[in-house]
N, C-alpha and C positions, 0 to 999 in steps of 0.2 A: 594197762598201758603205763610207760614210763611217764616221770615227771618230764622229762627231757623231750620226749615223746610228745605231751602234750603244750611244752611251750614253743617246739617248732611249729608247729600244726594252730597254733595261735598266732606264733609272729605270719606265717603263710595266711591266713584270711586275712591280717592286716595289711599285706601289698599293696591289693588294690586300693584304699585308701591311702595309704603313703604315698603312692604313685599319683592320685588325684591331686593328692595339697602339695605334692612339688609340681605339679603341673599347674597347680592353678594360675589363673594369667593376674597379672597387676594391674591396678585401678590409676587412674588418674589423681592426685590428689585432688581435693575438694569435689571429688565425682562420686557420687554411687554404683556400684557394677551389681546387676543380678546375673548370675553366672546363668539360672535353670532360663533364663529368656532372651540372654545375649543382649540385652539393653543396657546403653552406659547414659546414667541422668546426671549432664554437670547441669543442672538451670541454675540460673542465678549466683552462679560459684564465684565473680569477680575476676574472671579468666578475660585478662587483654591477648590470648592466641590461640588457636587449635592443640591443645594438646597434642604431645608426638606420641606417648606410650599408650593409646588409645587398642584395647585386646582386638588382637586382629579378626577374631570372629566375630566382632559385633554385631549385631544384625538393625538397631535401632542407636541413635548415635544425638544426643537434647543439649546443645550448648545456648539455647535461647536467653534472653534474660541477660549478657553476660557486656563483656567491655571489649570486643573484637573489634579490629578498625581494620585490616590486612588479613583476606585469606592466599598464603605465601602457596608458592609453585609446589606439589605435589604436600600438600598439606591431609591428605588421607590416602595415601599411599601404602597398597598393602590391606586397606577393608574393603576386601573383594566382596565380605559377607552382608554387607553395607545396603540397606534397604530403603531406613530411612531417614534423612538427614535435616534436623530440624537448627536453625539459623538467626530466627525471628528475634526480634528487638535485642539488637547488637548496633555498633555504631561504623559498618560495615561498608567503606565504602569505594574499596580495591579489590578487584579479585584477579589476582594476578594469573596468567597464564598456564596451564595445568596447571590449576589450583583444584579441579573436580578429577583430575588423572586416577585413572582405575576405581572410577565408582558406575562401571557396567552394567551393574547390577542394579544400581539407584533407582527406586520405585518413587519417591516422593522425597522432594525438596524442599523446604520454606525457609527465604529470604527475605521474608516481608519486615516492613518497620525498621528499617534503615539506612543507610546513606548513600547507597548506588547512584549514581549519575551517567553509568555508558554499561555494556555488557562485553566482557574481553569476545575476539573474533570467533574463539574456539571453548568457547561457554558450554556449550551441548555437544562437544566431541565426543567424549568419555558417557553420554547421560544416555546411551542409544535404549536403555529399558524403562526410564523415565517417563510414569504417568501421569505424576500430576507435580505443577512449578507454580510456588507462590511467589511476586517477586513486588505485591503492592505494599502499597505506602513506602515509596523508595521516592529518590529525584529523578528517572529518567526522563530523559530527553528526547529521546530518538529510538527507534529500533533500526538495524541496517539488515542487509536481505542474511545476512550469516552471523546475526546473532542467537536466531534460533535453530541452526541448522543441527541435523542429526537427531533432532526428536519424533522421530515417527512413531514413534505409541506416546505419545502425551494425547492424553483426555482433557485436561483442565488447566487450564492459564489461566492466572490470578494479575492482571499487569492494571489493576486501578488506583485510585490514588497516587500517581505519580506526575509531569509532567511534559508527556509526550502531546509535541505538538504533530510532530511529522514524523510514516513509518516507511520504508521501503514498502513498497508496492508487491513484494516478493517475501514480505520478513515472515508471513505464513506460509510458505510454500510446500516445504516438509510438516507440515500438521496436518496431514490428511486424516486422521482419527480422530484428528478435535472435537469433544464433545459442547465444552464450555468454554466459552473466552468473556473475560470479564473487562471493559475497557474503561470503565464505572470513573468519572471525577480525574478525567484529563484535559490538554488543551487543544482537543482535535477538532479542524474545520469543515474539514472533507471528507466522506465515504466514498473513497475511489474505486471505482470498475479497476478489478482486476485484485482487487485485495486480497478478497475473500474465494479467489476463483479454484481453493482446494478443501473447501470447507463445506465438501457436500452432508460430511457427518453431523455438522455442528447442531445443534438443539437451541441450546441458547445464547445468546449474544447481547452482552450488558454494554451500551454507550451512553447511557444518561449522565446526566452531568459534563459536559463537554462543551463545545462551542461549534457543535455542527451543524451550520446553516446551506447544508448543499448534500444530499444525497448523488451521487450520480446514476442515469439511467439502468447501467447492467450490474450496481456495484450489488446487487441481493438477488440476483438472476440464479448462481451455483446452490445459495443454501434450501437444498431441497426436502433437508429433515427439520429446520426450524420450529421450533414450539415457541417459544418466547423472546423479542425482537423489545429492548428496551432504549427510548429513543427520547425520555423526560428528560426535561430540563436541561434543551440545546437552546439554538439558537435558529430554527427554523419558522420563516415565513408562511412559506407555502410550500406544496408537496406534489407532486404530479402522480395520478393514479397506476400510469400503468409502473413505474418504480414497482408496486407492491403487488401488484398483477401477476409480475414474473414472479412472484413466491409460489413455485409452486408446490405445495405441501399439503400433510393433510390437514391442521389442524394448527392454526399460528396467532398466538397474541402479542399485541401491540401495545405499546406505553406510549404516548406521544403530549402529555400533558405540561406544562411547565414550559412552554415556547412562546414567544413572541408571534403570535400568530396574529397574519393580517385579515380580518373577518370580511370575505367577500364572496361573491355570489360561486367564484370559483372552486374557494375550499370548499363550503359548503356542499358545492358535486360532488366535490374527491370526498370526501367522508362519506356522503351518500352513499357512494358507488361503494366504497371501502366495504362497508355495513352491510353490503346486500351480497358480496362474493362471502360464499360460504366459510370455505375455511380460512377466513383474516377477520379476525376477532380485535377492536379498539377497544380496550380494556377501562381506557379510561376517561372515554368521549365526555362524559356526562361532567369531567372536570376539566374540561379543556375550554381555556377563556381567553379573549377577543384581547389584543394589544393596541391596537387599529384598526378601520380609524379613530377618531378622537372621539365620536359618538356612540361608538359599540364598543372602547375599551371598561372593560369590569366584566363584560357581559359573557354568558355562558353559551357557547356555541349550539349545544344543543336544545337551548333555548329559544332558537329564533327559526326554530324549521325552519319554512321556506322563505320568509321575510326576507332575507339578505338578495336572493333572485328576485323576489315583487319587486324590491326597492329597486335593484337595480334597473329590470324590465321596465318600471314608473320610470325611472330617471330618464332610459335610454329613448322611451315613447314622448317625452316633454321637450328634450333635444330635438329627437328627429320633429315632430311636430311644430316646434319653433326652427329648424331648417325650413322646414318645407314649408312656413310660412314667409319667412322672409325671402325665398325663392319665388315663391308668389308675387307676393307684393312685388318685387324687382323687378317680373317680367311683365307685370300690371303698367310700372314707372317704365321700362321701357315702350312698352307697346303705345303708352298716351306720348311720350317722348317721338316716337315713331310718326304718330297720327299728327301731335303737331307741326313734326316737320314736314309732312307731305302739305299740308293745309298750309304751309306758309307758301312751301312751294307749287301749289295750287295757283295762290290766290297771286302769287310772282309772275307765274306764267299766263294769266289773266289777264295782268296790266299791260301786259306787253302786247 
């Protein structure tokens, strides 16, 4: 074989590599790109904005760590291949209107540790394959019934640490696959009927830490998968039993420790009762302590079995006892009242 011969036949096995390294796509500055994994890692780059020359195949997409204050209208336009888009401790606190445009595909989002204060109206337009959204430790305020719309396969809401006091009664409506909702160290007062009434799937459901002094009757009726129900360190008094009645599940534990609770013969029932239906499990009964009244606050609720009924049954027995005494007596003072005024007028119609 010629030499000629064989430097054709050499330059030809090198095409396809020529053809790779003109093809290869461009990196962001201060990013790392691994090309065999389709993951681009800017963390901690000092980057104030989304990158625009982001390789369109990305499939993993790490600007965390970073100086973002505005994610701009179609700021990943074009990463169809877009899986997963990590956001977390940025100082983030605009996300302007298709700003998630053409992320279809988007499995997992994390926005947590940043400056959010409201969610634009079409936040979840674009996110329809989106399974799991971190969005805690942010400022919000509110959720509205179309802040989360279009997520029907989210599994996992992460909305804790923030400062929602009040949500649309609807802002879960499209989360009918919820698995987790985490509402953990917010300002909420209310558990409203109708909240949760597409959350037959959910398992478990974090509200400790909150300011929830009012469950309402149907508001735990729908969650029929429930495993674990965290309800420490509200703000609740008392609890009415059948609330937890309609759980109907197979197998559900309860956190309820860390409340102001008013120690009376009546909770005392409801825990009772709580304790003896099978599948509702008080996980943390044996730490759940008296607020009130003044005589039983420090005290351990599950320390006073039935004590708090004697006492009351004692108190209620000394009342009625001391009614039906002075009931006596009164109708003792009438009846002599009675007798003496016949005998006056007796002894009137005598003289006469």
């Amino acid at each position: 074989m010629s030499t000629s011969c064989c430097k054709m036949l050499s330059l030809m096995s090198l095409l396809p590599l020529l053809n790779a390294t003109a093809s290869f796509r461009p990196c962001p500055g201060s990013c790392l790109c691994y090309r065999s994994s389709d993951l681009v890692d800017c963390r901690s780059s000092g980057l104030d904005q989304v990158p625009s020359d982001v390789p369109k195949g990305t499939w993993l997409l790490d600007l965390s760590g970073n100086k973002v204050e505005d994610v701009h209208t179609r700021s990943f336009m074009g990463l169809w291949a877009l899986r997963i888009l990590l956001l977390s401790n940025n100082s983030i606190h605009t996300l302007h209107p298709q700003a998630l445009l053409s992320l279809q595909f988007l499995e997992r989002l994390d926005l947590s540790f940043n400056r959010l204060r409201s969610l634009p109206p079409d936040f979840t337009q674009s996110l329809s394959s989106l399974q799991e959204l971190r969005l805690d430790h942010n400022l919000l305020k509110h959720l509205d019934s179309a802040s989360l719309e279009d997520s029907d396969n989210l599994r996992k809401l992460d909305l804790s640490h923030n400062r929602i006091q009040y949500m649309d009664v609807k802002a879960f409506n499209s989360l009918s696959r919820l698995r987790l909702l985490n509402l953990q160290g917010n300002r909420l007062n209310v558990l409203m009927n109708g909240l949760l009434s597409r959350q037959q799937a959910l398992e478990v459901l974090l509200l400790g830490h909150n300011n929830i002094s009012t469950i309402e009757a149907e508001a735990l009726a729908p969650l029929r998968s429930l495993t674990l129900l965290g309800l420490h360190g509200n703000q609740l008094e008392h609890i009415k039993f059948k609330t937890f009645l309609k759980l109907q599940t197979t197998s559900t534990h309860i956190q309820m420790s860390r409340n102001p609770w008013i120690c009376d013969c009546d909770l005392q029932r409801v825990f009772g009762k709580i304790q003896h239906v099978r599948h509702l499990h008080v996980e943390d009964y044996k730490d759940i302590v008296c607020h009130a009244p003044p005589q039983q606050a420090g005290s351990l609720l599950a320390s006073m079995d039935s004590q708090l009924c004697m006492a009351e049954t004692a108190t209620v027995l000394v009342i009625t006892i001391t009614v039906m005494i002075a009931v006596i007596g009164a109708l003792i003072k009438a009846e002599r009242n009675r007798k003496n005024k016949q005998a006056a007028s007796d002894a009137e119609s005598a003289e006469k």
